[in-house]
C-alpha positions in Angstrom: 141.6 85.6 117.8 142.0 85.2 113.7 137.9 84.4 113.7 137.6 87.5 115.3 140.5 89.1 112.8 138.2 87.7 110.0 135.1 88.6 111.5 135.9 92.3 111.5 137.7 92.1 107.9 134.4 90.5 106.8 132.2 93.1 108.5 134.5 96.4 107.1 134.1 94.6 103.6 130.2 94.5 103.7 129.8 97.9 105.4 131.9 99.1 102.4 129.3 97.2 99.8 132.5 95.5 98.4 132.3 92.3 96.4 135.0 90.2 97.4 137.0 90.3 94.3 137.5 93.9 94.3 138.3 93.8 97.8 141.3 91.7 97.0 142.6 93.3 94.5 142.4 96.5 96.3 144.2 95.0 99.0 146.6 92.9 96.8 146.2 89.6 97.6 144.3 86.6 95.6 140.6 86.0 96.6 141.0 82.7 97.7 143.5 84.6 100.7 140.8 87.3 101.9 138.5 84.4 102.1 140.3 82.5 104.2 141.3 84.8 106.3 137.3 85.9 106.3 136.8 82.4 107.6 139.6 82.3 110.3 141.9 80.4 109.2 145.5 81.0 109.0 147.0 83.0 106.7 150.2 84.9 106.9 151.2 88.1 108.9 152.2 90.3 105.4 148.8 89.4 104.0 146.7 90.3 107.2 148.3 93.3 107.3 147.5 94.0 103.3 144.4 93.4 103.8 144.0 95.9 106.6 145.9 97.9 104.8 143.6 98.1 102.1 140.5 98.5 103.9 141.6 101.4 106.5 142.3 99.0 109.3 145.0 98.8 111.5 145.9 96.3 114.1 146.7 97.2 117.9 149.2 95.2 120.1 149.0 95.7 123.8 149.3 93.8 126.9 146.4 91.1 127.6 145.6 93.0 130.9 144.6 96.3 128.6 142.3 94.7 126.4 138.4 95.1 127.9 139.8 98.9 128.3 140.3 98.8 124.9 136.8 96.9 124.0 134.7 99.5 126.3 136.4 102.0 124.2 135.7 100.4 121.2 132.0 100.0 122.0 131.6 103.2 123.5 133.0 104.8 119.9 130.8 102.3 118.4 127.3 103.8 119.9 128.4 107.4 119.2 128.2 106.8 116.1 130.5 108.4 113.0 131.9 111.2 114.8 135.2 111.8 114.3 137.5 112.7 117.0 141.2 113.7 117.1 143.6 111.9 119.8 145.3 114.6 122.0 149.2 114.5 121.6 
């Protein structure tokens, strides 16, 4: 679960063209912390969540049994492409 954590943090950061320095101090936190949590390995919960702060993420937390609903909406937003869409209330 963190190697997927940094896998997406890694893949927002490239999509963004954004050298890992900058990244990190944009998101507060040293360079040797993004990297690690890049490379899946533990880091703390206040400096995840900086760093998804600080690149427009944000981190879901639902029950196990909702997750490949989740993931076929994820990929299904994926293949559409950049539209934007606005949740209903």
């Amino acid at each position: 679960m963190i190697q997927q954590l940094g896998d997406r943090i890694r893949a927002t950061r490239a999509e963004a063209a954004t050298p890992i320095d900058q990244a990190a101090r944009l998101c507060s936190v040293s360079v040797g912390m993004l990297s690690k949590l890049e490379n899946g390995k533990g880091v703390s919960l206040e400096h995840a969540l900086r760093v998804l702060e600080g690149l427009g993420l944000t981190m879901l937390v639902v029950p196990k049994a909702h997750a490949p609903w989740l993931e076929q909406a994820a990929t299904y937003a994926a293949k559409k492409g950049d539209e934007r869409w606005e949740p209903s209330s």
